[in-house]
N, CA, C and O atoms as CSV, one atom per row, in Angstrom:
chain,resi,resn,atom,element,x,y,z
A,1,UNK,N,N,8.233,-5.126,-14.708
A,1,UNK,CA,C,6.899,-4.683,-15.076
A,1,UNK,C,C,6.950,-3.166,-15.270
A,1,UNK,O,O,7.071,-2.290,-14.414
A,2,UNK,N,N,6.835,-3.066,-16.551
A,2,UNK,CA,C,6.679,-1.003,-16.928
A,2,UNK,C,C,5.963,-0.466,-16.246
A,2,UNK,O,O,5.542,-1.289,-15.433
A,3,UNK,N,N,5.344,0.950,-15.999
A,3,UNK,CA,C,4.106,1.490,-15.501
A,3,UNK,C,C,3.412,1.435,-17.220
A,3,UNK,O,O,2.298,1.057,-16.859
A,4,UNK,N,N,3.355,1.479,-17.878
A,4,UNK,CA,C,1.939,0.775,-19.195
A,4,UNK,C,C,1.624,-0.330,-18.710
A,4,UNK,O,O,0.423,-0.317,-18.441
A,5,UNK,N,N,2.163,-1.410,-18.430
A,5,UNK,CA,C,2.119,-2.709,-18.204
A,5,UNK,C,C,1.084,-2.830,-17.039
A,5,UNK,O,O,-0.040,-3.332,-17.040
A,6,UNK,N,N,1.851,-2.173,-15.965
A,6,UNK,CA,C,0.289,-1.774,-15.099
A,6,UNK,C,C,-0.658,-0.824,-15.198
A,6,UNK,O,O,-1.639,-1.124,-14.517
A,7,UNK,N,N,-0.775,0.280,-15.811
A,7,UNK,CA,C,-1.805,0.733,-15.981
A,7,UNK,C,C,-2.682,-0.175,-16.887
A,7,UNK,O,O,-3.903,-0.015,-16.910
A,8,UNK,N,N,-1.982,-1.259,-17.734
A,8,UNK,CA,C,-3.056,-2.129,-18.676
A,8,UNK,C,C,-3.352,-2.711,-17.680
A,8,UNK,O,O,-4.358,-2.175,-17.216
A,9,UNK,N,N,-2.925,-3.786,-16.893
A,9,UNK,CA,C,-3.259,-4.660,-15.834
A,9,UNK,C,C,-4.388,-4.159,-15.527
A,9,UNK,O,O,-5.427,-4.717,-15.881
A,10,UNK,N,N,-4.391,-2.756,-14.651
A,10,UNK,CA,C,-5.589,-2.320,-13.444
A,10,UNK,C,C,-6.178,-1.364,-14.686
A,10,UNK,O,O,-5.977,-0.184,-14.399
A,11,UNK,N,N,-6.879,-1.526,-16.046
A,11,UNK,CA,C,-7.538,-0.864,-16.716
A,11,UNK,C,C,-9.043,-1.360,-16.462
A,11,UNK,O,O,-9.968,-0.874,-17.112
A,12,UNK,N,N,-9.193,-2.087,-15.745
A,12,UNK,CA,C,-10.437,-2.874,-15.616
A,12,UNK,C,C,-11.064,-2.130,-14.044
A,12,UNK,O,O,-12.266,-2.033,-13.792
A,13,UNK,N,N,-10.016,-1.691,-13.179
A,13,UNK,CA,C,-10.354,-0.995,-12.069
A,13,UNK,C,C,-10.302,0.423,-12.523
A,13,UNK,O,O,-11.073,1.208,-11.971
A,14,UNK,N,N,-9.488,0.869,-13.467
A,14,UNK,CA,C,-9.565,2.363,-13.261
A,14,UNK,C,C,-8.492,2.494,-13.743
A,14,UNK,O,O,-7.725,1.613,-14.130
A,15,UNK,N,N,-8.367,3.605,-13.753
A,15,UNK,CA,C,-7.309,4.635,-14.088
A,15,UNK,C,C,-6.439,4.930,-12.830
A,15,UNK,O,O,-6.773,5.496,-11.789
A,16,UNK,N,N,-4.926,4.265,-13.285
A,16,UNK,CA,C,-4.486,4.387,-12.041
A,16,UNK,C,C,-2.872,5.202,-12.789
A,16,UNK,O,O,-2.666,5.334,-13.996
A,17,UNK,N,N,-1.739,5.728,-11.439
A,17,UNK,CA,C,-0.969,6.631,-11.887
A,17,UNK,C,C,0.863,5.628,-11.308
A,17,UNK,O,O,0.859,5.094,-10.199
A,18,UNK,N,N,1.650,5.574,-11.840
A,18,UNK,CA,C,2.477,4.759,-11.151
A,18,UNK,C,C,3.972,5.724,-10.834
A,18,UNK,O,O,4.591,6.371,-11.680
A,19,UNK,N,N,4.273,5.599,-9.506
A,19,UNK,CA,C,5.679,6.496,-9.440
A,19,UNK,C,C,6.733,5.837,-8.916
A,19,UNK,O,O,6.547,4.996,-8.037
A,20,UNK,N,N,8.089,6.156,-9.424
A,20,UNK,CA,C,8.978,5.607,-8.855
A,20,UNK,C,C,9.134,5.955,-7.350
A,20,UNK,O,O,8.829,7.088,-6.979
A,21,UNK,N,N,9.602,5.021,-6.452
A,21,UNK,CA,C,10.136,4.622,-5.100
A,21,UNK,C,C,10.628,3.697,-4.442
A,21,UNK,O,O,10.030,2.630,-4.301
A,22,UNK,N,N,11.604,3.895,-4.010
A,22,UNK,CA,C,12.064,3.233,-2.633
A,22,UNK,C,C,12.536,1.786,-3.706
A,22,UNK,O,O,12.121,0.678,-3.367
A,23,UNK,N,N,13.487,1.936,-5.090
A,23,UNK,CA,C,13.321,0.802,-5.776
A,23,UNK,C,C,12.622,0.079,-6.294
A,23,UNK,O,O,13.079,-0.876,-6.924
A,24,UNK,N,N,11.215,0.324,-6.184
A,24,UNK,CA,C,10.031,0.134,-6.511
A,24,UNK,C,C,9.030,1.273,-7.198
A,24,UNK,O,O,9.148,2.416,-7.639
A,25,UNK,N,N,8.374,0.660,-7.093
A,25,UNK,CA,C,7.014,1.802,-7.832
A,25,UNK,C,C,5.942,2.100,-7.219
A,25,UNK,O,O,5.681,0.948,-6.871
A,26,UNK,N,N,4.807,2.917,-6.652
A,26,UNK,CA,C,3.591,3.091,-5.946
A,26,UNK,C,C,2.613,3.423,-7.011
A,26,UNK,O,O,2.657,4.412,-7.742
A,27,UNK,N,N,1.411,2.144,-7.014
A,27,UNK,CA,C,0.387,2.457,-7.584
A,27,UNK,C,C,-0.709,3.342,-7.080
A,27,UNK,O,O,-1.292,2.707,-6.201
A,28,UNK,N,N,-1.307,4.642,-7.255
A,28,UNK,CA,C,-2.032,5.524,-7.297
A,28,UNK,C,C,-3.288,5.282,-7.815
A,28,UNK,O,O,-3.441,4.918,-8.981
A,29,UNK,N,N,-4.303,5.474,-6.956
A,29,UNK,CA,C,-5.647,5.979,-7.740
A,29,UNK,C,C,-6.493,7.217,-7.089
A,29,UNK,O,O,-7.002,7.112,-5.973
A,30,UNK,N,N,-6.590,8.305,-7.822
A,30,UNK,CA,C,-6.892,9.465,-7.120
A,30,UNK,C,C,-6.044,10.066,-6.530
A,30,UNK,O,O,-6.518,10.802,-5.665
A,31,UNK,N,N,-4.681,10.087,-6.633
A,31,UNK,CA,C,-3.656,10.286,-5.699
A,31,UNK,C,C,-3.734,9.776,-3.912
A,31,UNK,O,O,-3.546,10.493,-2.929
A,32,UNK,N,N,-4.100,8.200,-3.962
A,32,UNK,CA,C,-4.059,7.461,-3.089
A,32,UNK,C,C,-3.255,6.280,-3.654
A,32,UNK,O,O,-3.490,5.609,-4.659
A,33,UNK,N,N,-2.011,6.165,-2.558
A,33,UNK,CA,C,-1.582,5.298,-2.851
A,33,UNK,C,C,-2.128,3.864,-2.383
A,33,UNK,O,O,-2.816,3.900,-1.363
A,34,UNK,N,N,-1.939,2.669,-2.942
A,34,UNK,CA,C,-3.050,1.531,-2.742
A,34,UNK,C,C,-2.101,0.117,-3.282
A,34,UNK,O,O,-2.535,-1.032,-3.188
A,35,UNK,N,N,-1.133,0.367,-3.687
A,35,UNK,CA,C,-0.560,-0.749,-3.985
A,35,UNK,C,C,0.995,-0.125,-4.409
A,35,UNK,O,O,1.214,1.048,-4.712
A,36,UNK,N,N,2.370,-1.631,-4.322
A,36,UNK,CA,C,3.180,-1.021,-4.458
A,36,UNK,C,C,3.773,-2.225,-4.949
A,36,UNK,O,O,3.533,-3.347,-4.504
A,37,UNK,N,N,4.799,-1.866,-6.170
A,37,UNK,CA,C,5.506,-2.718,-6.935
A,37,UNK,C,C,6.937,-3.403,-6.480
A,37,UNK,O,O,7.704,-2.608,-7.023
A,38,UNK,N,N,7.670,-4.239,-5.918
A,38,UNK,CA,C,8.531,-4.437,-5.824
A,38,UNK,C,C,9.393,-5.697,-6.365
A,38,UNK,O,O,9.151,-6.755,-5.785
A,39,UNK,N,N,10.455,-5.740,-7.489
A,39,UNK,CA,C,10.981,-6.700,-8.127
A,39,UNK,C,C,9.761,-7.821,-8.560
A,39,UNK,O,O,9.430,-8.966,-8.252
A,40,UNK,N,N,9.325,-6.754,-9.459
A,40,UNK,CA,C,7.740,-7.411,-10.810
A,40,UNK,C,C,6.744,-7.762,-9.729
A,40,UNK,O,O,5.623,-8.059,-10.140
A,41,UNK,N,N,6.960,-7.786,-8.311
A,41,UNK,CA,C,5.588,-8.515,-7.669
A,41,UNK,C,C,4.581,-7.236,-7.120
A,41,UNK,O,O,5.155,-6.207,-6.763
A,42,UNK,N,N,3.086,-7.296,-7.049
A,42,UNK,CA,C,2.435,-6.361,-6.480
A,42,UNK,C,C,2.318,-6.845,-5.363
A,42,UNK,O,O,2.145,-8.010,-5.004
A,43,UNK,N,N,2.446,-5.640,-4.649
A,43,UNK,CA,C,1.152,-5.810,-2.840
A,43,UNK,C,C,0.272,-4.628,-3.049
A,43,UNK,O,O,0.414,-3.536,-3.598
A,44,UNK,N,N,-0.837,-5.328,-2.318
A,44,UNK,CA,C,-1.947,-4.307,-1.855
A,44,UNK,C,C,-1.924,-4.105,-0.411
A,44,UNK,O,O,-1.634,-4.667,0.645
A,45,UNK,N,N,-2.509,-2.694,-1.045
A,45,UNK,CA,C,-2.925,-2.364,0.758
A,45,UNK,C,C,-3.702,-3.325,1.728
A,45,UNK,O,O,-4.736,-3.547,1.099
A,46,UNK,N,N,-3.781,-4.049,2.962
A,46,UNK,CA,C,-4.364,-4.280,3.665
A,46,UNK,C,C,-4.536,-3.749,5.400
A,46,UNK,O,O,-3.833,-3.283,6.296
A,47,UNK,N,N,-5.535,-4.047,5.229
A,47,UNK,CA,C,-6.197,-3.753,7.192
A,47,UNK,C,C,-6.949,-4.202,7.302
A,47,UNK,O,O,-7.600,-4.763,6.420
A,48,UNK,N,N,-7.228,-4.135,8.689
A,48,UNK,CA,C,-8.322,-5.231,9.764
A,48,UNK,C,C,-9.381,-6.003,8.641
A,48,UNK,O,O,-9.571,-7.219,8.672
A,49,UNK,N,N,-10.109,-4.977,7.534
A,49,UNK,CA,C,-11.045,-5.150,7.008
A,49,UNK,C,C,-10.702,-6.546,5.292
A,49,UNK,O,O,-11.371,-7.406,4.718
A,50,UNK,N,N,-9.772,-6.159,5.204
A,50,UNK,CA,C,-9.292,-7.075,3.732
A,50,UNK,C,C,-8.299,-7.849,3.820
A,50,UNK,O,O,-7.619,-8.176,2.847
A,51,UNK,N,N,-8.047,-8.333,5.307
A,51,UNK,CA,C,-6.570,-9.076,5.440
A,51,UNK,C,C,-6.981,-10.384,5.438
A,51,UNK,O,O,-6.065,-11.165,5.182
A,52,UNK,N,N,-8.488,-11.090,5.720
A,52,UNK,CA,C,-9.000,-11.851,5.841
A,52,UNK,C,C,-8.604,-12.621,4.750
A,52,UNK,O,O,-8.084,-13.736,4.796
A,53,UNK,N,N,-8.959,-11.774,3.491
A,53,UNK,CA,C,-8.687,-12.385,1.748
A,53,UNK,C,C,-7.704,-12.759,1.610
A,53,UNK,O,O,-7.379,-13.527,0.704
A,54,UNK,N,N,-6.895,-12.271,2.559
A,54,UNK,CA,C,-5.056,-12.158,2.345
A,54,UNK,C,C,-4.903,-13.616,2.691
A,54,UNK,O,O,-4.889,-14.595,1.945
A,55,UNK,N,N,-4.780,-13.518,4.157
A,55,UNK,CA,C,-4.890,-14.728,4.940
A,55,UNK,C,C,-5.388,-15.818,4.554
A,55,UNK,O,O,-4.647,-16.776,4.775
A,56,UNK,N,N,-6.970,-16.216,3.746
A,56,UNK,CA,C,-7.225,-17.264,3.025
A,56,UNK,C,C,-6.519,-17.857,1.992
A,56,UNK,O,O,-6.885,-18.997,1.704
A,57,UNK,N,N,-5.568,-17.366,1.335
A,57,UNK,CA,C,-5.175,-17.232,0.062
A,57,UNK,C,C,-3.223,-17.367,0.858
A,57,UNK,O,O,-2.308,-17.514,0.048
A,58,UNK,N,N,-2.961,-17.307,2.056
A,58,UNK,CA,C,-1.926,-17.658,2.440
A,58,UNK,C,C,-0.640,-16.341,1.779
A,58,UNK,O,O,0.549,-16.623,1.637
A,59,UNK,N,N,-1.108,-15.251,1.530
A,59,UNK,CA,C,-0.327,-14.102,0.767
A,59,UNK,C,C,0.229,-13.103,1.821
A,59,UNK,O,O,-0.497,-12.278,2.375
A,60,UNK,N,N,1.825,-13.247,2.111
A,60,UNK,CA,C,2.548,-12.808,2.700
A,60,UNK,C,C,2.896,-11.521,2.662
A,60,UNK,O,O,2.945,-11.154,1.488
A,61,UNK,N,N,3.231,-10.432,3.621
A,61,UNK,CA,C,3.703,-9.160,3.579
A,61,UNK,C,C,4.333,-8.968,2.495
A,61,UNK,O,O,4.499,-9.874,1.679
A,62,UNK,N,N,4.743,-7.845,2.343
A,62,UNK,CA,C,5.685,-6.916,1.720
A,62,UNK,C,C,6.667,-6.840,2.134
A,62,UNK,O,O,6.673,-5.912,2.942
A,63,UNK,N,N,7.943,-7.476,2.035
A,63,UNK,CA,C,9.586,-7.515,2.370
A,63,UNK,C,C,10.170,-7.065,1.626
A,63,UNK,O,O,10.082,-7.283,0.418
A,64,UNK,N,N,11.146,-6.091,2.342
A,64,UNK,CA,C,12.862,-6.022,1.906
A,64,UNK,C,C,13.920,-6.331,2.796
A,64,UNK,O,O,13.858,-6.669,3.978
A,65,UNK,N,N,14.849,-6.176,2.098
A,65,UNK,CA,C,16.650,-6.406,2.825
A,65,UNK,C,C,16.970,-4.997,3.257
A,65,UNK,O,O,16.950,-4.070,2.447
A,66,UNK,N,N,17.260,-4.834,4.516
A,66,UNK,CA,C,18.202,-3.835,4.505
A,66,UNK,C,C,19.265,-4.591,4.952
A,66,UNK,O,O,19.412,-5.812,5.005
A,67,UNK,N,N,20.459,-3.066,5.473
A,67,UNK,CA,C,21.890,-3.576,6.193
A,67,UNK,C,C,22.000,-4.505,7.205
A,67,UNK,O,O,22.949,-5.269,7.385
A,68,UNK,N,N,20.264,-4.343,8.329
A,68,UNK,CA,C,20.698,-4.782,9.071
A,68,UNK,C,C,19.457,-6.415,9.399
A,68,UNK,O,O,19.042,-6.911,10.446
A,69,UNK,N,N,19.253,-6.765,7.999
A,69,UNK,CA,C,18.276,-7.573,7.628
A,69,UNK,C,C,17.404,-7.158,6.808
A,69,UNK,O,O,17.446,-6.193,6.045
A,70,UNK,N,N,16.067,-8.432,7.108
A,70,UNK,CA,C,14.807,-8.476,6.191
A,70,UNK,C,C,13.875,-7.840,6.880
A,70,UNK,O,O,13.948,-8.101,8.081
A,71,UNK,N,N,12.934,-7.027,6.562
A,71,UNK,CA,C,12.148,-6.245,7.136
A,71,UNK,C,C,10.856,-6.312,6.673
A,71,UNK,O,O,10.963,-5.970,5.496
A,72,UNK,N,N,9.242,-6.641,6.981
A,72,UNK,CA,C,8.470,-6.829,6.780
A,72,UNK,C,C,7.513,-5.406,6.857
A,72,UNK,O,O,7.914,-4.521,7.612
A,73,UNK,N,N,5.984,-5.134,5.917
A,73,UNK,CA,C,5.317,-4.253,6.108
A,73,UNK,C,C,3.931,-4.636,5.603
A,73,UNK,O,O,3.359,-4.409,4.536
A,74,UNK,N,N,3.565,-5.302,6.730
A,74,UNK,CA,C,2.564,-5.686,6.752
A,74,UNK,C,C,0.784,-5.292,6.264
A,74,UNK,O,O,-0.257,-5.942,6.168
A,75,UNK,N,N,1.114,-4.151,6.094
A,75,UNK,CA,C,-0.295,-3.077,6.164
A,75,UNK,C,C,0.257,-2.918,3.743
A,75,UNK,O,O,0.031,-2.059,2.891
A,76,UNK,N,N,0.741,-3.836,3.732
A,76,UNK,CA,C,0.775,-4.184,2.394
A,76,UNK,C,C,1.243,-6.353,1.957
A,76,UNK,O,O,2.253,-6.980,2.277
A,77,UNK,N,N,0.092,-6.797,1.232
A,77,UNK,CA,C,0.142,-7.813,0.988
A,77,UNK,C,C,0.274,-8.268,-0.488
A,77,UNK,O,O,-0.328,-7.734,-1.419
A,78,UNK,N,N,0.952,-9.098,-0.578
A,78,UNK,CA,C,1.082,-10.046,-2.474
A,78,UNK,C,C,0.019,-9.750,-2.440
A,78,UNK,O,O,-0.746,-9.677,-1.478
A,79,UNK,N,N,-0.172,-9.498,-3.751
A,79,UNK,CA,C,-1.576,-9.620,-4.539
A,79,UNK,C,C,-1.743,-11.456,-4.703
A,79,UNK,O,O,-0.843,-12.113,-4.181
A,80,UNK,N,N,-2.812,-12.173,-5.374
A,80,UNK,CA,C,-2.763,-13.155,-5.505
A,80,UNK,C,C,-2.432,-13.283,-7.091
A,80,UNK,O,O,-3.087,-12.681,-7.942
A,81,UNK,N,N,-1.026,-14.384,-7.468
A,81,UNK,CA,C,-1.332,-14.512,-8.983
A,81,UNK,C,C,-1.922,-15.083,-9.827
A,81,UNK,O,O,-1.689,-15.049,-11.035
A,82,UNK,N,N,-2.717,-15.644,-9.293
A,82,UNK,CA,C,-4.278,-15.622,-10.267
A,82,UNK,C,C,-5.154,-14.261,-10.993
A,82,UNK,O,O,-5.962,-14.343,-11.918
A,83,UNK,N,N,-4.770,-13.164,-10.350
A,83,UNK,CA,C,-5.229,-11.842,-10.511
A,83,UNK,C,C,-4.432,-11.327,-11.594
A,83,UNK,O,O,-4.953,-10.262,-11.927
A,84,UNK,N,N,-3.478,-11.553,-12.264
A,84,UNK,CA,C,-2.396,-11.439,-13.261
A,84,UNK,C,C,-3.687,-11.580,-14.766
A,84,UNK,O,O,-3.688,-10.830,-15.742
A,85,UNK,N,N,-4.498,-12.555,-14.562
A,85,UNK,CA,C,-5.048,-13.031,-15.490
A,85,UNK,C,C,-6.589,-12.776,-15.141
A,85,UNK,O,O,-7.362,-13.499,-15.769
A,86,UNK,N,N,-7.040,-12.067,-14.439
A,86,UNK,CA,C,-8.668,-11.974,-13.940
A,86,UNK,C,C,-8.761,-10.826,-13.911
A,86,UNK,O,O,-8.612,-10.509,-12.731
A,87,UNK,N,N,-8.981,-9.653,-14.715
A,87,UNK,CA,C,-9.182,-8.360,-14.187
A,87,UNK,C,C,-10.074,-7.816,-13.813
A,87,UNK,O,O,-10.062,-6.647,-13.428
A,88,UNK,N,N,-11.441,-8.861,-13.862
A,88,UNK,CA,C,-12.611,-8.572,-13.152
A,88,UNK,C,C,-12.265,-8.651,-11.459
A,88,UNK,O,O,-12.845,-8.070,-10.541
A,89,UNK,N,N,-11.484,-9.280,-11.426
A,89,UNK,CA,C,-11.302,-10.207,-9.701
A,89,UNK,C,C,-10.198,-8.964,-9.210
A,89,UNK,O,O,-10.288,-8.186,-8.260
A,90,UNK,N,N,-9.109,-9.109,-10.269
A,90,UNK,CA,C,-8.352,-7.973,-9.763
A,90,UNK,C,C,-8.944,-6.577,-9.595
A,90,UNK,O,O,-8.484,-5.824,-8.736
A,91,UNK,N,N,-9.821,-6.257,-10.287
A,91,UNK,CA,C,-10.477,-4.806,-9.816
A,91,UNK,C,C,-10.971,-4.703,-8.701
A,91,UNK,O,O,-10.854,-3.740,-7.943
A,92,UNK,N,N,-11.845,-6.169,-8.433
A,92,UNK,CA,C,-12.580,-5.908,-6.923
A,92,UNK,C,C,-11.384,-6.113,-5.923
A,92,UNK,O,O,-11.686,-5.429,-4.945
A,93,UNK,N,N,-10.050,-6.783,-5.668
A,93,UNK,CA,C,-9.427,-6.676,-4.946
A,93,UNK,C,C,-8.609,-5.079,-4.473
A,93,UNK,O,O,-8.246,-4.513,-3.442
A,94,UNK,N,N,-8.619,-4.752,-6.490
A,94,UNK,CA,C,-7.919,-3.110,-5.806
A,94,UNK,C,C,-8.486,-2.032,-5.624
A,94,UNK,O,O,-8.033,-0.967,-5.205
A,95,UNK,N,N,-9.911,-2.429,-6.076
A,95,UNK,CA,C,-11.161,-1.428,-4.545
A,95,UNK,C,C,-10.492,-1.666,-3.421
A,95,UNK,O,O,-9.742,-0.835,-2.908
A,96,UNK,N,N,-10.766,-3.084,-2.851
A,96,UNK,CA,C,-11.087,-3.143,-1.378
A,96,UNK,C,C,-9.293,-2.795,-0.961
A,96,UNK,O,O,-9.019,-2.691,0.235
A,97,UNK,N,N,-8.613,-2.698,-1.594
A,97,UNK,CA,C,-7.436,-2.002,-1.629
A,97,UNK,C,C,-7.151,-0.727,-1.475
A,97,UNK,O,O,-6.244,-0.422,-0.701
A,98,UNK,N,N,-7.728,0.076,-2.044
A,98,UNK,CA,C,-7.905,1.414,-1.767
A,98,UNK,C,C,-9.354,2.301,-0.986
A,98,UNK,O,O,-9.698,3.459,-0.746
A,99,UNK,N,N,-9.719,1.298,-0.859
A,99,UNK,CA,C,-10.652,1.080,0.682
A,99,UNK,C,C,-10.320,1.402,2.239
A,99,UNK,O,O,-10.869,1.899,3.222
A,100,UNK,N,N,-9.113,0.829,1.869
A,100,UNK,CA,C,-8.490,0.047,2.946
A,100,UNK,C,C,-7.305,1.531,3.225
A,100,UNK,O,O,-7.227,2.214,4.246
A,101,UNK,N,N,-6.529,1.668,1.980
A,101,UNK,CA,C,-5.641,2.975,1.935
A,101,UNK,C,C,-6.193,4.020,2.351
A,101,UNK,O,O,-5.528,4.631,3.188
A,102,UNK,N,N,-7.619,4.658,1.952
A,102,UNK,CA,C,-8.880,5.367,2.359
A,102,UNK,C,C,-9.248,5.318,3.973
A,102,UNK,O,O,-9.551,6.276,4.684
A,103,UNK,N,N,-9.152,4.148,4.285
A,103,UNK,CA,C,-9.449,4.102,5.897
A,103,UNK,C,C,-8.258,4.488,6.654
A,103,UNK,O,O,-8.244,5.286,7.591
A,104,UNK,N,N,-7.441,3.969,6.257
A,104,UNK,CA,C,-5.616,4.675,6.898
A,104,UNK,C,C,-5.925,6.050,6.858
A,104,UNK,O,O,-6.223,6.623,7.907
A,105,UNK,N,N,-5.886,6.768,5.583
A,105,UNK,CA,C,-5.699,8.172,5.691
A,105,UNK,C,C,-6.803,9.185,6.579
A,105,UNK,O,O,-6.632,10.287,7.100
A,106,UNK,N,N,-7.905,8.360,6.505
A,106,UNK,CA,C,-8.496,8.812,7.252
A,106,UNK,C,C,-8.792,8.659,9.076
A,106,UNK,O,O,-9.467,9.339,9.849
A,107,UNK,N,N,-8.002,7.534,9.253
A,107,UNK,CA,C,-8.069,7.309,10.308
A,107,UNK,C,C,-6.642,8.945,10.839
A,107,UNK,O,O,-6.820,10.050,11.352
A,108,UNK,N,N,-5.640,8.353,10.441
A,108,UNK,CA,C,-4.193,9.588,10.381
A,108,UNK,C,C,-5.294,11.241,10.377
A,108,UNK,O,O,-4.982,12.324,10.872
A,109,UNK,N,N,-5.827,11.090,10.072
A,109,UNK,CA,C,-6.434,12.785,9.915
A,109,UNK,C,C,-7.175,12.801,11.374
A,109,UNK,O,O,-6.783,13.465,12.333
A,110,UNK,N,N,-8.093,12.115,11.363
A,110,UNK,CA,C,-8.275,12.191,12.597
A,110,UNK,C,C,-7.830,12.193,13.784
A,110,UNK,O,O,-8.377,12.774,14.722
A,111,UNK,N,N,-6.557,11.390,13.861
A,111,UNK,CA,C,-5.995,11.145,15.084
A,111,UNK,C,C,-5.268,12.343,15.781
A,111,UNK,O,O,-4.184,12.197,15.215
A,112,UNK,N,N,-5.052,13.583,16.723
A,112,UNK,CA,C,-4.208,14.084,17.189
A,112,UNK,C,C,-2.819,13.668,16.755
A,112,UNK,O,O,-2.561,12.479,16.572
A,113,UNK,N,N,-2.171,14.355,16.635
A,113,UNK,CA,C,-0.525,14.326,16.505
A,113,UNK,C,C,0.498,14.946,17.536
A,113,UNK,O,O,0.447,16.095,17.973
A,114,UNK,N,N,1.463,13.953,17.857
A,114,UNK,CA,C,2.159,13.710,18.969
A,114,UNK,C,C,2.959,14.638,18.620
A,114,UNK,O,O,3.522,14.736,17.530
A,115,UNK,N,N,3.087,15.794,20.093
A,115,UNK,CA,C,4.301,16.507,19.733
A,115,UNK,C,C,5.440,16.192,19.751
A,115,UNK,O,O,5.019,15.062,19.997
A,116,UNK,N,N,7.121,15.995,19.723
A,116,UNK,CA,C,8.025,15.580,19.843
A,116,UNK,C,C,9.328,16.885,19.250
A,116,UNK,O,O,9.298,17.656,18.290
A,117,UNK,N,N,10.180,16.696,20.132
A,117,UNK,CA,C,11.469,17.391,19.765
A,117,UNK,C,C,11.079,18.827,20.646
A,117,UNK,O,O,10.198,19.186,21.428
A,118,UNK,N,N,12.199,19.356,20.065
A,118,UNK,CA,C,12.131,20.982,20.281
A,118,UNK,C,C,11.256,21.319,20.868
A,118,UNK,O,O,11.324,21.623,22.059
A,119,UNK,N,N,9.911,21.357,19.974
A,119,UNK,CA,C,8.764,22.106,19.715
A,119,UNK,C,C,7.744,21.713,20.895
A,119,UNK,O,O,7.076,22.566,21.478
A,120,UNK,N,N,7.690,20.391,21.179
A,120,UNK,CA,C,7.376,20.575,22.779
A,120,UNK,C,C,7.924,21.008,23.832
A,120,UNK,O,O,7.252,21.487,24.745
A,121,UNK,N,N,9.102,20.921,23.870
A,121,UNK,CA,C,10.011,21.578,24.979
A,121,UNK,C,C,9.616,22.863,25.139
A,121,UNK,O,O,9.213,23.347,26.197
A,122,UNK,N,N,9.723,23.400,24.143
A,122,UNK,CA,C,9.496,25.094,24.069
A,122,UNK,C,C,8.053,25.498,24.105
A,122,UNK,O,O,7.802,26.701,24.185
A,123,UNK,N,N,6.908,24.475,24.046
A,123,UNK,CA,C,5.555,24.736,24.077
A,123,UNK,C,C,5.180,24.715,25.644
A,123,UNK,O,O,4.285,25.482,25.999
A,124,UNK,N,N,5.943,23.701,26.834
A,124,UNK,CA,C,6.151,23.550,28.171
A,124,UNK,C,C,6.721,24.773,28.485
A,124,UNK,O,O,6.386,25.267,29.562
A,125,UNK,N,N,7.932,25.697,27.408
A,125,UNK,CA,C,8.363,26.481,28.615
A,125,UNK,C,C,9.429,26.157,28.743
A,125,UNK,O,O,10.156,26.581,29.642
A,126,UNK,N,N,9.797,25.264,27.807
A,126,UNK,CA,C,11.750,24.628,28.394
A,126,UNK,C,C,12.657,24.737,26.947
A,126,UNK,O,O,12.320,25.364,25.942
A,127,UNK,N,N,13.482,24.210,27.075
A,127,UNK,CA,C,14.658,24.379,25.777
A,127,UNK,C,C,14.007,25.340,24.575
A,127,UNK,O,O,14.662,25.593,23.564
């Protein structure tokens, strides 16, 4: 799947931006990432709030292989492929998709950040 190919796909949601990664591609809207391409299949973002859709629809994480196995990432789900062909349906899914990406980042901003390494040691007074 090109990035034209998906920007036609999600032309019905918006204007979206596609970059290479990780062997894959990350779909963008607003410079939020919200979905991610891997070997032609999409996942969307999910959390607490849109996993429900996921779950009805029986649509499994986001997997790869590494060295030392298969590795799952859950907080991204298959899109459904019925949505291939609905771009009314697919738009409202990649709202509540970048809804969902929207609530992550904002949750991360809020949260305190854990010191670690060095830089606490030396903030205690030690190494």
């Amino acid at each position: 799947m090109s990035p034209d190919d998906i920007r036609e796909l999600f032309a019905v949601f918006g204007r979206v931006s596609v970059r290479r990664m990780f062997g894959g591609a990350g779909i963008y809207a607003e410079d939020t990432i919200f979905a991610l391409v891997h070997e032609g299949i999409i996942y969307l973002k999910a959390d607490e709030q849109n996993a429900p859709a996921f779950d009805r629809e029986a649509l499994g994480p986001f997997t790869y292989v590494t060295r030392d196995g298969k590795r799952g990432v859950t907080s991204y789900r298959r899109m459904p492929d019925r949505l291939y062909d609905d771009p009314d349906d697919l738009a409202r899914w990649a709202r509540d998709a970048l809804a969902a990406a929207r609530r992550r980042a904002a949750r991360q901003k809020s949260s305190p950040r854990k010191k670690t390494g060095n830089r606490t040691a030396r903030a205690r007074g030690g190494a």
